[in-house]
N, C-alpha and C positions, 0 to 999 in steps of 0.2 A: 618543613615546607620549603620550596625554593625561594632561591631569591625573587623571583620574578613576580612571586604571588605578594610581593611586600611593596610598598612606594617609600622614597627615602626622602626624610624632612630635615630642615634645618636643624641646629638644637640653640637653644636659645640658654640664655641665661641659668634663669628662673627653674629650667628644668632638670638641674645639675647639683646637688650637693656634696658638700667636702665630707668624707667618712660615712658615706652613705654607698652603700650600691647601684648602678646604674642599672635603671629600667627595663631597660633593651638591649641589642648587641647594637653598635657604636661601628661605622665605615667610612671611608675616605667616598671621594666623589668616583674613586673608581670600582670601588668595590672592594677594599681591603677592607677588613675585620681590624680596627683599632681598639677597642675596647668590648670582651665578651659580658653579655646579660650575666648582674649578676659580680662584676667587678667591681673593688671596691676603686671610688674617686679618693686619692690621696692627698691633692695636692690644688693650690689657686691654677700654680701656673699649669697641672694638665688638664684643669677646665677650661682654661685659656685657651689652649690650642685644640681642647675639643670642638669650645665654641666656634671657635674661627674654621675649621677644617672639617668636623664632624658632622654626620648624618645620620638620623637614626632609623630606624626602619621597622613602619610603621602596617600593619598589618592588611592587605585590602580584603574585606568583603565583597564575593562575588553576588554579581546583581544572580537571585534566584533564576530568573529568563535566560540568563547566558548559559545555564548546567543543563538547559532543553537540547537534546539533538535537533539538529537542523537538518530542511533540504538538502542533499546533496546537491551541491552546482557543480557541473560538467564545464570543464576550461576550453576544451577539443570535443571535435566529431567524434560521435560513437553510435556505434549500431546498437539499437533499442533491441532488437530481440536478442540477439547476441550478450547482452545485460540481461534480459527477464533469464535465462537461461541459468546464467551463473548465479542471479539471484534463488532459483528453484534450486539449485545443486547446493545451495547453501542453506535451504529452507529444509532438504534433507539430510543434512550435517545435524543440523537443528536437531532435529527428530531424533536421531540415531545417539547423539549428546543425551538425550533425555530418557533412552530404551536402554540405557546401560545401570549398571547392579549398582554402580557407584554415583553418590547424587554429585553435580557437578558443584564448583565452588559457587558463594553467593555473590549476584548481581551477572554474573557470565551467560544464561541462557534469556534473559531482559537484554544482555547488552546487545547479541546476536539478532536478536527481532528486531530489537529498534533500528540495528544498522539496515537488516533489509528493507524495513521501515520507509528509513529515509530514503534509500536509494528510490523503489517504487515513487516515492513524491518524486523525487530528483526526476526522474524517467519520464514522469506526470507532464512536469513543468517543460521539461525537453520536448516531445514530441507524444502527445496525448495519443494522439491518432494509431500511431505506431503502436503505441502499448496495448491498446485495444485491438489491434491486429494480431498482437503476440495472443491475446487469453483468447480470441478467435481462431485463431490457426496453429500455434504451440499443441503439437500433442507427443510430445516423443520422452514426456514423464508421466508415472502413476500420476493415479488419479489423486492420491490423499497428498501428492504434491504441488502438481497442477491447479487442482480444485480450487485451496487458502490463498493460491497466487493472482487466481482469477479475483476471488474476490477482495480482496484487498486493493486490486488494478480502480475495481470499480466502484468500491467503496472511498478511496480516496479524491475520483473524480468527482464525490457528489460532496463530502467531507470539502473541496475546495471551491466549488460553485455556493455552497451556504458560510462561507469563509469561518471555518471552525477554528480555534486557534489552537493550535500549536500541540500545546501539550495532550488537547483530548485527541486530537488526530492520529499522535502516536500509538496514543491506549487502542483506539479504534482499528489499525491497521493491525496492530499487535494481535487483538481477539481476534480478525478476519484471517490472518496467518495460523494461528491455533486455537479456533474454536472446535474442529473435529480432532482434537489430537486423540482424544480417548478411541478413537474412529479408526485409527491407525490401522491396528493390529487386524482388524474386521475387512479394513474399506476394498482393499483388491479383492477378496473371497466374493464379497456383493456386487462389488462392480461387474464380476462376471458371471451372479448367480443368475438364472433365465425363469428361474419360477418366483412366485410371490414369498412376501418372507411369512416367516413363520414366527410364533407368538414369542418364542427365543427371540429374535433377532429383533424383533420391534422392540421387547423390551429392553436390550442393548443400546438400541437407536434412541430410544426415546429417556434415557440414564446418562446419553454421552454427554451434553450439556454441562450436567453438574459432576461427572467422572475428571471433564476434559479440566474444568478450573481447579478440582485438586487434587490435579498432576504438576499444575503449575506453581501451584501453592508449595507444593510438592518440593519444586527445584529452584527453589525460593523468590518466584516472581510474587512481591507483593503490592504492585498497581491495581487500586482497588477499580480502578473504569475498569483496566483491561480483563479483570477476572468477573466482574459484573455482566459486560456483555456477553463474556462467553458465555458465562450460567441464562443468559436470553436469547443467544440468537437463535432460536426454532420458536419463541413463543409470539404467539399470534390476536390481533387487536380483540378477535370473538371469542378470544380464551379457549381456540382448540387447540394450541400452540400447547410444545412441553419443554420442559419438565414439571414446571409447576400449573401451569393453566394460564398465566398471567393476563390481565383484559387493559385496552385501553392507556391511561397513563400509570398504569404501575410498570407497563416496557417503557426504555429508556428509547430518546430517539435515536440515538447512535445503533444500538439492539435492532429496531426497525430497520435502517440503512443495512444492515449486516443480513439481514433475513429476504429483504427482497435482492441482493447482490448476491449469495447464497442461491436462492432459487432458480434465479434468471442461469446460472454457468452451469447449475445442475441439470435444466430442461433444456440446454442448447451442447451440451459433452455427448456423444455417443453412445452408447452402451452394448454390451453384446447382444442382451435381448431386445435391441428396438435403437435406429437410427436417431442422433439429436433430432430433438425439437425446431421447426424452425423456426429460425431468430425472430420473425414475424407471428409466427402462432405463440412463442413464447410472451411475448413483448404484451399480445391480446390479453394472453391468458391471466398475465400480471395486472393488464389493467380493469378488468371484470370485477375483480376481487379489490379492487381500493375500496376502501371504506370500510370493508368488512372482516381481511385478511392482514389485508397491509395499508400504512400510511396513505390518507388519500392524495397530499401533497407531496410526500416523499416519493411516493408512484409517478404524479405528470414528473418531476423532476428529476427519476430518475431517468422514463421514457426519453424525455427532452434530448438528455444530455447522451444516450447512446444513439439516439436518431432513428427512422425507421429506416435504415440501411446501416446497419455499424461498421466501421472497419475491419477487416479481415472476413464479410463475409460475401460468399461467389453470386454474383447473377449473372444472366444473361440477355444483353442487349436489343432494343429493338431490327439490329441488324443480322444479328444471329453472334454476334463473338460470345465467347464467355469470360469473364473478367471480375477483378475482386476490388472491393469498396476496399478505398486508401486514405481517404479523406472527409472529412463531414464540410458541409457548404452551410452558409443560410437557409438554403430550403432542403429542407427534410427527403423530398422525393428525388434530388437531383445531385445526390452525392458524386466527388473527384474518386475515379475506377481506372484500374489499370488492367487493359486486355488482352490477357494470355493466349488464348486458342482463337483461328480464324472460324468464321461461317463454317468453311470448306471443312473443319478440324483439325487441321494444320496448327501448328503452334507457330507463334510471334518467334525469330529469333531473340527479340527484346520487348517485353511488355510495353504495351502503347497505351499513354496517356488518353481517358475521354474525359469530356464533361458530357454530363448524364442530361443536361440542360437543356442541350441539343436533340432535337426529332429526330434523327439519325442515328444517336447513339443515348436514346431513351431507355433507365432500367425496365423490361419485359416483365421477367419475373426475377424471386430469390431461385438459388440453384438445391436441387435434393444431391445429398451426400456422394452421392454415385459419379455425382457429376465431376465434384471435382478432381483438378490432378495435384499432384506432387510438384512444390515450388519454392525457394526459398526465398521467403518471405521480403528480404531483405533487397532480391531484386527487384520484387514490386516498389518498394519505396522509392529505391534509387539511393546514393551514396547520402544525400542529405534526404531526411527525413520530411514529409509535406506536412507544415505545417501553416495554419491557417493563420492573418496577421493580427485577428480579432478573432475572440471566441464566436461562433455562431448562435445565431438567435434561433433556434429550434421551438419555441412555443408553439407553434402551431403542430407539431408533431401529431395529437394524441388524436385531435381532430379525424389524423388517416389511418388511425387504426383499428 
């Protein structure tokens, strides 16, 4: 063990005997080694100058909370999407680590998650808004990449509005990163299949659950939250949920977080056979079913917190511009938009700042897929990312949907 893991004490007396061995290894105030653990004390007078000079070094236990990975804190400006990207290209290192003949060493593919882990909170913490623009707008990765990314974006937002500590947060991100992993090898073939699946394929779908946690088990992740919720997140509160059926409180609430964050990116992603969902039919559709399908609390809360305008997604203005939600406000209907395209269809040489607040530049409707263009994301923001200087009160959300 290093020095540094040790704190050095005085040595007294009393803790010193003649023809005995010494305890410990024995150092000057600077750090010389005077006497190795284990040396025999020969003498009065080299107790003497042990006492007077000597230090002994004394072992520190590490408080168990400090061996938690932490938030990433950002020192410098940094483009949010520009991160969720690299964190997705490392979410498919991940992957590609775990598809090979050879199992990786232990504790290496746990290390890897948590690190992305943290960063998504770090990203969280830095500019929430943004990030939600990235799982909105980011589509230039597979889906079985993209997908875990989304929801772990949005799973941690809801993980930090019920202030979950620390360590299940991690578990929690960990399974939203790789609860489809069993899904892999399937997920592009379905992503682009245009007919209904067939009684194979369901049963694939409805196995990956309990495939995906022992694979992980597999590569020696043994975090029992984070293998629990994978083995849950498709099970549903009326037990038509699978693998196992599970009803009520035998799902874990972390499991529910994971199934409606899960569902919400799958009915708002594209697909070849049938345009996303709109973020507003999706938003409905999830809250029809509280009580029944999903968390009835976990539901208004997660509504709340993406607003019924989420970042990153296009409408278009009572004036005719078309322009994309950049910011959540206190009121739910009146989110901060930046507008790309004029009335005319002219584009902005520079996206222009609305508040939606205003009768002039009132959200009209959400935009259908057609509508919108090609943009990088990062101009919408602008160089510092809009962030809000209080989290908003969105309670009334569920009211307008």
């Amino acid at each position: 063990m290093l020095l540094r893991d040790f704190e050095l004490s005085r040595i007294t007396p009393e803790l010193l005997k003649i023809d005995q061995p010494v305890p410990w290894p024995i150092y000057d105030e600077f750090g010389k080694l005077l006497m190795a653990k284990g040396a025999i004390l020969k003498s009065d007078r080299q107790k003497e100058v042990l006492t007077r000079v000597g230090l002994f070094a004394r072992e520190i236990k590490p408080d168990p909370e400090s061996l938690i990975p932490q938030p990433v804190r950002f020192r410098r400006k940094v483009n949010p999407f520009a991160e969720f990207d690299e964190l997705c290209l490392k979410l498919e290192e991940v992957f590609q680590l775990m598809d090979k003949d050879k199992v990786p060493n232990p504790g290496v593919v746990k290390k890897r998650v948590y690190d992305i882990a943290t960063h998504i909170q770090g990203l969280t913490e830095y500019d929430a808004d943004a990030l939600l623009g990235a799982v909105h707008l980011a589509d230039q990765f597979p889906y079985h990449v993209h997908h875990p990314m989304q929801i772990a974006v949005l799973s941690e937002l809801i993980m930090e509005r019920l202030q979950v500590e620390q360590e299940v947060r991690l578990s929690v991100l960990a399974a939203a990163l790789t609860c489809n992993l069993a899904m892999n090898p399937y997920q592009q073939r379905l992503h682009q299949q245009k007919q209904p699946l067939n009684d194979q394929q369901r049963a694939v779908i409805e196995k990956h659950p309990e495939q995906s946690r022992q694979k992980l088990e597999a590569v020696g992740v043994d975090d029992v939250l984070w293998l629990e919720l994978v083995a849950q997140h498709h099970e549903k509160l009326d037990g038509t949920g699978y693998p196992r059926g599970l009803k009520d409180d035998d799902i874990r609430r972390e499991a529910r977080v994971l199934a409606l964050a899960d569902v919400y990116t799958a009915m708002v992603t594209p697909r070849p056979y049938r345009n996303p969902i709109k973020h507003k039919d999706s938003l409905k559709n999830i809250f029809t079913q509280r009580g029944s399908k999903f968390d009835s609390k976990l539901t208004l809360l997660f509504l709340n917190e993406l607003g019924l305008y989420p970042p990153g997604v296009y409408v278009r203005l009572s004036n005719g511009e078309l322009a994309v939600v950049v910011g959540r406000t206190p009121d739910p209907k009146s989110p901060l938009v930046a507008s790309v395209k004029k009335p005319s269809g002219d584009l902005f040489l520079s996206p222009r700042r609305r508040n939606t607040a205003s009768q002039n530049f009132a959200i009209k409707s959400a935009c259908n897929v057609n509508e919108r263009i090609k943009i990088n994301p990062a101009t919408l923001w602008g160089i510092d990312a809009i962030r809000m200087s209080n989290k908003p009160d969105l309670s009334g959300i569920t009211d307008l949907i």
